[in-house]
C-alpha positions in Angstrom: 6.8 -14.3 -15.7 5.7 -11.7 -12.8 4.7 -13.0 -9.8 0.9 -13.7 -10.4 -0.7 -12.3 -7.3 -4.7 -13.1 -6.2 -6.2 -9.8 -4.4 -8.3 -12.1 -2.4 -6.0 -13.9 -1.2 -2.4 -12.4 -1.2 -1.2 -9.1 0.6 -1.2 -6.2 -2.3 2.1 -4.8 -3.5 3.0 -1.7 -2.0 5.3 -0.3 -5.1 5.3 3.6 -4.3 8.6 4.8 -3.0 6.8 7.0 -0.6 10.4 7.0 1.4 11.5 9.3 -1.1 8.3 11.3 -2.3 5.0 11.8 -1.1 1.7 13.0 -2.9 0.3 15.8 -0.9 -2.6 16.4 -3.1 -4.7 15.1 -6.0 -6.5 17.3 -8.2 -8.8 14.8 -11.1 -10.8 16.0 -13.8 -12.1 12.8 -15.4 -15.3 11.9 -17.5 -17.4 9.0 -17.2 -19.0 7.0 -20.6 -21.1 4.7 -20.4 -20.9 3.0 -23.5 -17.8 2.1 -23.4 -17.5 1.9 -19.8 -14.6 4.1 -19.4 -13.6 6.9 -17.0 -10.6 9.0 -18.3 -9.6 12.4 -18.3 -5.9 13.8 -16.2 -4.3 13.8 -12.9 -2.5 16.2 -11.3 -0.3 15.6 -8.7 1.9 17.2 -6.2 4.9 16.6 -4.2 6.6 16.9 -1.3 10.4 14.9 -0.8 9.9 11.8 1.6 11.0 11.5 4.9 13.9 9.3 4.4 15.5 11.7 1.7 15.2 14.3 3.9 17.0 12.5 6.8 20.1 11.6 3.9 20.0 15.7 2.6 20.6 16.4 6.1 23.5 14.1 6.3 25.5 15.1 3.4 25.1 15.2 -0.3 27.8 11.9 -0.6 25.3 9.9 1.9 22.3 10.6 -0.2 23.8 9.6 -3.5 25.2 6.6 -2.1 21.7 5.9 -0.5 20.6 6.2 -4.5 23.6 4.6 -5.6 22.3 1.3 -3.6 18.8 1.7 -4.8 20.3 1.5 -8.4 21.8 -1.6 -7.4 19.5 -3.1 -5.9 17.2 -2.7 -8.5 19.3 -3.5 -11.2 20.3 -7.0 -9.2 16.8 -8.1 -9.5 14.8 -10.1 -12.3 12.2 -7.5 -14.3 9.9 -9.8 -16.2 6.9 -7.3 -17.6 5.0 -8.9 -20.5 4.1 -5.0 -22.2 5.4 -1.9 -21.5 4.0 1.6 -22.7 6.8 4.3 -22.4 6.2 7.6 -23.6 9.0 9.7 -23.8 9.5 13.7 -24.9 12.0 12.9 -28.0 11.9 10.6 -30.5 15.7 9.8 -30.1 15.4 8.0 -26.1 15.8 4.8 -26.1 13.5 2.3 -23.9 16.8 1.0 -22.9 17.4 4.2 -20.9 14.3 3.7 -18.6 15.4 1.5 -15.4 12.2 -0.2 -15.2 11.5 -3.0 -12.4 9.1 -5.5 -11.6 9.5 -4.7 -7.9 10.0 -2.0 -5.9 12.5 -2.1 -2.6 10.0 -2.6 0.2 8.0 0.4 1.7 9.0 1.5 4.9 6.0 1.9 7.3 7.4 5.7 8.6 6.5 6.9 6.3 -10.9 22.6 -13.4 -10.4 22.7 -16.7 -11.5 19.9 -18.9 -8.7 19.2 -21.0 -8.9 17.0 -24.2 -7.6 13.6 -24.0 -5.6 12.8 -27.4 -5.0 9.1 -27.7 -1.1 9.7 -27.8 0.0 6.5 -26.6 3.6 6.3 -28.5 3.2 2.8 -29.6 6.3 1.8 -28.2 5.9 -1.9 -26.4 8.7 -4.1 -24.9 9.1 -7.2 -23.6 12.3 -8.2 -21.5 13.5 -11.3 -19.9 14.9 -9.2 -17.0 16.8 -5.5 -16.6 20.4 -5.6 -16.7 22.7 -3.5 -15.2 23.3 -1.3 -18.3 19.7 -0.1 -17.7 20.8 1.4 -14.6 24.0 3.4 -15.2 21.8 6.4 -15.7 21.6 7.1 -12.0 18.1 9.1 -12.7 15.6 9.0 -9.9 12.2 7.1 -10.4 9.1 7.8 -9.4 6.7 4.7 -8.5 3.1 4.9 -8.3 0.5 1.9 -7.3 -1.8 1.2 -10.3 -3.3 -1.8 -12.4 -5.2 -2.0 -15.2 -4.5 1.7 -16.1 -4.0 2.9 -19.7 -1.3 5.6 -19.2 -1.4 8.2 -22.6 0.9 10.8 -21.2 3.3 12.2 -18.5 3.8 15.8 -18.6 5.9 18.6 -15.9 3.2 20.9 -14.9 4.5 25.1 -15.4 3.2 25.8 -12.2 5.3 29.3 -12.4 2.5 30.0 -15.4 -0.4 30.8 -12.7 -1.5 34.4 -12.7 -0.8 35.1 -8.7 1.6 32.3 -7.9 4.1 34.9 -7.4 2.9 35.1 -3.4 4.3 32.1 -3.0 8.1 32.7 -4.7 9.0 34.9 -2.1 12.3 37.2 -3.5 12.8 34.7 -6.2 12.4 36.0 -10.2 12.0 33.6 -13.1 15.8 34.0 -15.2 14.9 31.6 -18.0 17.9 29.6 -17.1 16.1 26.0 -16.8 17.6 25.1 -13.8 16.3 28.0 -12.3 12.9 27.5 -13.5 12.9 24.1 -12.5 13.8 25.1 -8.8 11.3 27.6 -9.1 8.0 25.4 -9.6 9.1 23.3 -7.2 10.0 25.8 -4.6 6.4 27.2 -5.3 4.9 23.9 -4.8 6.5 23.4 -1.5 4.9 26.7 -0.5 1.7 25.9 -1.7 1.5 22.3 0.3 2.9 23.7 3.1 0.3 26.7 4.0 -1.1 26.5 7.1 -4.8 24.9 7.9 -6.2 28.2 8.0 -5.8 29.4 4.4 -7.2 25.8 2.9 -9.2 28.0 1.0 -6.5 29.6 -0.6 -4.5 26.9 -1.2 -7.7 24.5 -2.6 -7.8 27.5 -5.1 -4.1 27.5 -5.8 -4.2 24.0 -6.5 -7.3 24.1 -9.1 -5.2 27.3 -11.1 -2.1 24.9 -11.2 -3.8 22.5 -11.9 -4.7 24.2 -15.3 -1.5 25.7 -16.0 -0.1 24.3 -19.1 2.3 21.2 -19.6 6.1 22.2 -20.0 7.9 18.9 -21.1 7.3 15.5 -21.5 8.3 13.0 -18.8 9.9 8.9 -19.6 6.9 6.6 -18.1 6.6 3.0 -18.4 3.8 0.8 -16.8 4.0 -2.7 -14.9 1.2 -4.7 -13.5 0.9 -2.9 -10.3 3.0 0.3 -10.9 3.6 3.2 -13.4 7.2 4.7 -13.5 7.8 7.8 -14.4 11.5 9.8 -14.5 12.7 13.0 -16.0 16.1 12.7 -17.8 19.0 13.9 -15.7 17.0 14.3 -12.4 18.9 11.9 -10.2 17.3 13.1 -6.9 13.4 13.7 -5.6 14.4 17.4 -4.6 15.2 17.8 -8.1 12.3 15.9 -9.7 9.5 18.0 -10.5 6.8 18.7 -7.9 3.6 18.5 -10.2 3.0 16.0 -12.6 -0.3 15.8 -14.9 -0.9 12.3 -16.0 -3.2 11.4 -19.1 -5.3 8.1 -18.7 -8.1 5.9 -19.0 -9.7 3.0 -17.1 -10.5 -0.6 -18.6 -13.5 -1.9 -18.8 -12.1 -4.6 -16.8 -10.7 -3.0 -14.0 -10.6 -3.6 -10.7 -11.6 -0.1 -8.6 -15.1 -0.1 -10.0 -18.1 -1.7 -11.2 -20.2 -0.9 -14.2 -24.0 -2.1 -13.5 -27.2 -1.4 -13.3 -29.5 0.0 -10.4 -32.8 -1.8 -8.8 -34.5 0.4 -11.7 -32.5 -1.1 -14.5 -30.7 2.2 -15.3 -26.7 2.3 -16.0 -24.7 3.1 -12.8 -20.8 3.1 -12.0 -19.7 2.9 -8.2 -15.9 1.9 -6.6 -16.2 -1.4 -4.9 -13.1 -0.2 -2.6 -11.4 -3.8 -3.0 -10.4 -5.9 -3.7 -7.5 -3.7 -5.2 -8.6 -0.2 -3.5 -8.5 2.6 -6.4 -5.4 1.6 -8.5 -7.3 1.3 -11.3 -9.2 4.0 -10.8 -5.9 6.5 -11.2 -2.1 6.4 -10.3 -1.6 7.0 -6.2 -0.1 5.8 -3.4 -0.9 3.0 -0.9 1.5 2.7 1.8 0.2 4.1 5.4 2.5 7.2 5.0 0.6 8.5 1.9 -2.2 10.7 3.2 -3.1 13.5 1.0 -6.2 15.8 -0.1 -7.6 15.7 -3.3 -10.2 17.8 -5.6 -12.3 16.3 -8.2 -14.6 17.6 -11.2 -16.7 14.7 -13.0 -18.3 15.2 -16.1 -21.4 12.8 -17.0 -24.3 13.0 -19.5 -27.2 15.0 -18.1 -29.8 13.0 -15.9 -26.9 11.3 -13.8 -26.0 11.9 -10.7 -22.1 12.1 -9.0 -21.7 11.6 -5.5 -18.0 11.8 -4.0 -16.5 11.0 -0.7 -16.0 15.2 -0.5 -17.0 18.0 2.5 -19.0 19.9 0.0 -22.2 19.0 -1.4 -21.5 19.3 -5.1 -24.2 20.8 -7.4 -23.8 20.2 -11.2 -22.7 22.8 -13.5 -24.2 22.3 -17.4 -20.4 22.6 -19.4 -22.1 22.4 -22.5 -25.8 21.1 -23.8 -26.3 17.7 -22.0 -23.1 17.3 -20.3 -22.7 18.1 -16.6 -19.5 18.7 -14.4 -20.0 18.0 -10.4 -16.8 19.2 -7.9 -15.7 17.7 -5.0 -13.1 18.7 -2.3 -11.5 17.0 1.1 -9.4 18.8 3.2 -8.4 16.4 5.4 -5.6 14.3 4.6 -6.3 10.7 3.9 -5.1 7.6 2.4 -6.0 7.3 -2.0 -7.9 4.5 -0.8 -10.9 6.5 0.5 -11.9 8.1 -2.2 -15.2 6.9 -3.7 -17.1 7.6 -6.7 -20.9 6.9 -7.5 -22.2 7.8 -10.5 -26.1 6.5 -11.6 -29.6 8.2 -12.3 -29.7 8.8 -8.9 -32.9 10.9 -7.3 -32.8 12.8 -4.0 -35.0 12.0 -1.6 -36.5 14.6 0.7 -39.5 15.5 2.7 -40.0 18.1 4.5 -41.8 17.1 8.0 -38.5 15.1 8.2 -36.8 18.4 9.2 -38.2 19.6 12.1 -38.0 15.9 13.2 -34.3 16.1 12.7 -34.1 19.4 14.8 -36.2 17.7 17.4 -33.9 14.9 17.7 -30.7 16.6 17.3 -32.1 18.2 20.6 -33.3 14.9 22.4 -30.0 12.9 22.0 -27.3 15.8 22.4 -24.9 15.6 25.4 -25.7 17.1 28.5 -23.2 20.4 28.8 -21.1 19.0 31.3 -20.0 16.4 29.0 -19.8 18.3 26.3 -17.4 20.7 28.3 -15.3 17.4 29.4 -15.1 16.5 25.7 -14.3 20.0 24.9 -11.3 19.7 27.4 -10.3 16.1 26.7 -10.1 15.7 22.8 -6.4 17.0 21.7 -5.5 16.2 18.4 -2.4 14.8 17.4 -2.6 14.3 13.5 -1.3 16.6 10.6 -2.1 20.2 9.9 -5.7 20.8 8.6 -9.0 22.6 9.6 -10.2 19.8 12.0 -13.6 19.7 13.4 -12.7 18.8 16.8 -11.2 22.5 17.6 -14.4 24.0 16.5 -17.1 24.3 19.0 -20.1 24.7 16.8 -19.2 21.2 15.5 -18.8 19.4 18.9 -22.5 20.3 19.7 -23.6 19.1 16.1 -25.2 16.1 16.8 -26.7 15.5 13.3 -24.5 16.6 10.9 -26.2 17.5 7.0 -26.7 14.5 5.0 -29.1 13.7 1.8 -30.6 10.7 0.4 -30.2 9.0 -3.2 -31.8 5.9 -4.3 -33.2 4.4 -7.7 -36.6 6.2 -8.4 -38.3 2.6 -8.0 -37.4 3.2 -4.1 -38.2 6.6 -3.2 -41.1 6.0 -1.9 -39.8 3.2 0.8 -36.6 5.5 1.6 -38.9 8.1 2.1 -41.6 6.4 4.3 -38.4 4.4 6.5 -35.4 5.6 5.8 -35.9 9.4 6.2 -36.6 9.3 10.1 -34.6 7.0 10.9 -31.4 8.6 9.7 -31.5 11.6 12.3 -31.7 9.7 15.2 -29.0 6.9 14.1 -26.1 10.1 13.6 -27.7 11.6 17.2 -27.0 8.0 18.9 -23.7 7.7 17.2 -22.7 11.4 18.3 -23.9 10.9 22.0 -21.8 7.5 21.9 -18.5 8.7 20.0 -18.7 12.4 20.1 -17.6 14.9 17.5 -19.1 13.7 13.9 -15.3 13.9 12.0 -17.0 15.2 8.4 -19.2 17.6 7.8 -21.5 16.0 6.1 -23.0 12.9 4.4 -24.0 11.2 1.7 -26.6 8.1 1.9 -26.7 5.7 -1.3 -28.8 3.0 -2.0 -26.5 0.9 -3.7 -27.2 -1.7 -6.4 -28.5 -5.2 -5.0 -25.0 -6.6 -6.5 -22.8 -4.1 -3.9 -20.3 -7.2 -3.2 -18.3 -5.2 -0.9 -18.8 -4.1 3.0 -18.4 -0.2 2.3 -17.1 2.3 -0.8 -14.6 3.6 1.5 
């Protein structure tokens, strides 16, 4: 049997070999239903190779594949019990027993828009096995590891990033040959480009990211899914350089799972929030956990009209009708963080507003910011030290912000208290928190009245 874990109790597994690869960003296009209390939809993802297979390139082919060569053995050395598996693989001829699958992953090391049709494709292929022997191994292919539960995987596909009208900015002298190797070098090399632009052109590269996102699938990728990972490998890729850099994923949540709770507001309407434990957002979609693993991410949720989607994003997302009665709401971050942070909150929200609330939240932006000589000692004092990205702390405008945008949701049975309490108080809580801690680090913010059965201490 795998080892049972409790998420209340016991540490989390941290099964993504972020040593090797590392998502740099996430782009989701999911729906939400209701009545069957399901999100699902696609993920793309994209790549960069890991520190520690870097540090091995650098060294010499023969120390990298003996580096792999280990991993292989390692893995193959230890007992795989996993009750069902669900491999989907690109021919009908591959065998399951060509997919090195494992119950555990070697330990983490600490250094490190289109809305597409979701055809219920699952291959019917299920396997139970006592444990992986080392036959399973001999293939010497790399494998991908994800951290998710309670995820029902449909379909892992290569994404044709080379397809996107444009992309050729970021090939440099290289030309398409049809050769596959080629092409398979290719997309990846444009993907490196794309992940690595600097800060300043995040708008660019957020609207890269949404094109490739939508370019079309070109080949099937092996997958198989354990408790608290999903595997994925591409035949005869035996290192991450070589694996491709963008991957589309076709899922859906359970019912059951973990990463979110289907209710019902104060008002007795159907909601859907992330409770951000006790297992983070696993089973919300296939990421990665350990430290390392900090990436940006774009979202578009589609819901039936008269619900609301709020997002931990910097934008403040305004729906777009797709079609009669269904709505799509977009989100963005640009700053990297963990897969963890990300929050969803989806209910028949209403926005609360009055106006003689917004000259009071001029007046106190005035009364609580920093005296100028402060601010000019902050100004000096704050150097940043963290990844790339178009932080607030080098922008002056945003150092004298003391109350950064924000809105208001609640049930419609509570308007009328957040509007009578909540309203003025919210101005002058971000204008003491800005004159205590300085620079507000997002742009904006979104207040939700959260059902009265919010077990945990925060969505994010």
């Amino acid at each position: 049997m795998e080892t049972q874990l409790d998420p209340m109790k016991d540490d989390l597994p941290l099964m993504a070999n972020t040593s090797y690869i590392l998502v740099k960003h996430y782009v989701l296009d999911l729906g939400v239903n209701f009545e069957s209390r399901i999100i699902e939809g696609s993920i793309v993802l994209f790549f960069e190779t890991g520190s520690q297979y870097r540090k091995a390139s650098s060294a010499g082919k023969e120390c990298c594949q003996s580096q792999f060569d280990e991993t292989c053995k390692t893995r193959a050395s230890e007992p795989c019990h996993i009750p069902v598996i669900n491999v989907s693989a690109c021919s009908s001829k591959m065998e399951y027993t060509d997919f090195a699958v494992s119950g555990k992953e070697e330990e983490a090391t600490s250094e490190e828009n289109s809305n597409h049709s979701n055809n219920e494709q699952a291959s019917g292929i299920s396997s139970s096995k006592d444990c992986c022997d080392t036959e399973n191994h001999g293939n010497k292919d790399f494998l991908l590891v994800l951290d998710c539960c309670d995820l029902s995987v449909q379909k892992v596909e290569e994404v044709d990033v080379a397809a996107v009208s444009g992309i050729e900015k970021f090939t440099r002298s290289a030309k398409p040959t049809g050769v596959s190797k080629e092409l398979e070098n290719l997309r990846n090399r444009i993907v490196h480009e794309l992940v690595t632009l600097p800060a300043d052109r995040w708008k660019e590269q957020l609207y890269y990211f949404t094109q490739c996102s939508q370019a079309p699938g070109c080949g099937e990728l092996l997958f198989a899914t354990g408790t608290w990972s999903l595997e994925i490998r591409k035949s005869g890729i035996q290192t991450p350089a070589d694996f491709p850099h963008a991957i589309r994923i076709w899922y859906k949540t359970k019912p059951e799972g973990r990463s979110v709770t289907w209710t019902a507001d104060q008002s007795g309407r159907p909601c859907v929030y992330t409770m951000g434990s006790p297992i983070n957002n696993r089973a919300l979609f296939p990421c990665q956990e350990p430290p390392i693993a900090l990436s940006t991410w774009q979202a578009s949720v589609r819901t039936p009209a008269g619900f609301v989607v709020l997002m931990s994003g910097e934008n403040s997302a305004e729906p777009v009708q797709l079609q009669e009665g269904i709505l799509s709401w977009y989100y963005y971050v640009s700053m990297p963080m963990p897969a963890s942070t990300f929050t969803i909150a989806v209910g028949c929200w209403q926005e609360v507003k009055q106006q003689s609330f917004k000259q009071a939240a001029i007046e106190t932006s005035t009364e609580f910011s920093l005296p100028s000589s402060q601010t000019e000692f902050r100004w000096h004092e704050e150097i940043c030290g963290h990844v790339e990205y178009p932080c607030r702390f080098q922008n002056p405008a945003a150092r004298l912000q003391a109350v950064i945008p924000y809105r208001v949701f609640a049930p419609w049975c509570l308007m009328e208290s957040c509007e009578e309490y909540l309203l003025q108080l919210i101005p002058q809580c971000l204008s003491a928190a800005y004159a205590t801690l300085g620079t507000h680090p997002f742009s904006r913010l979104d207040i939700l009245i959260v059902p009265s059965n919010f077990s945990s201490l925060g969505m994010a």
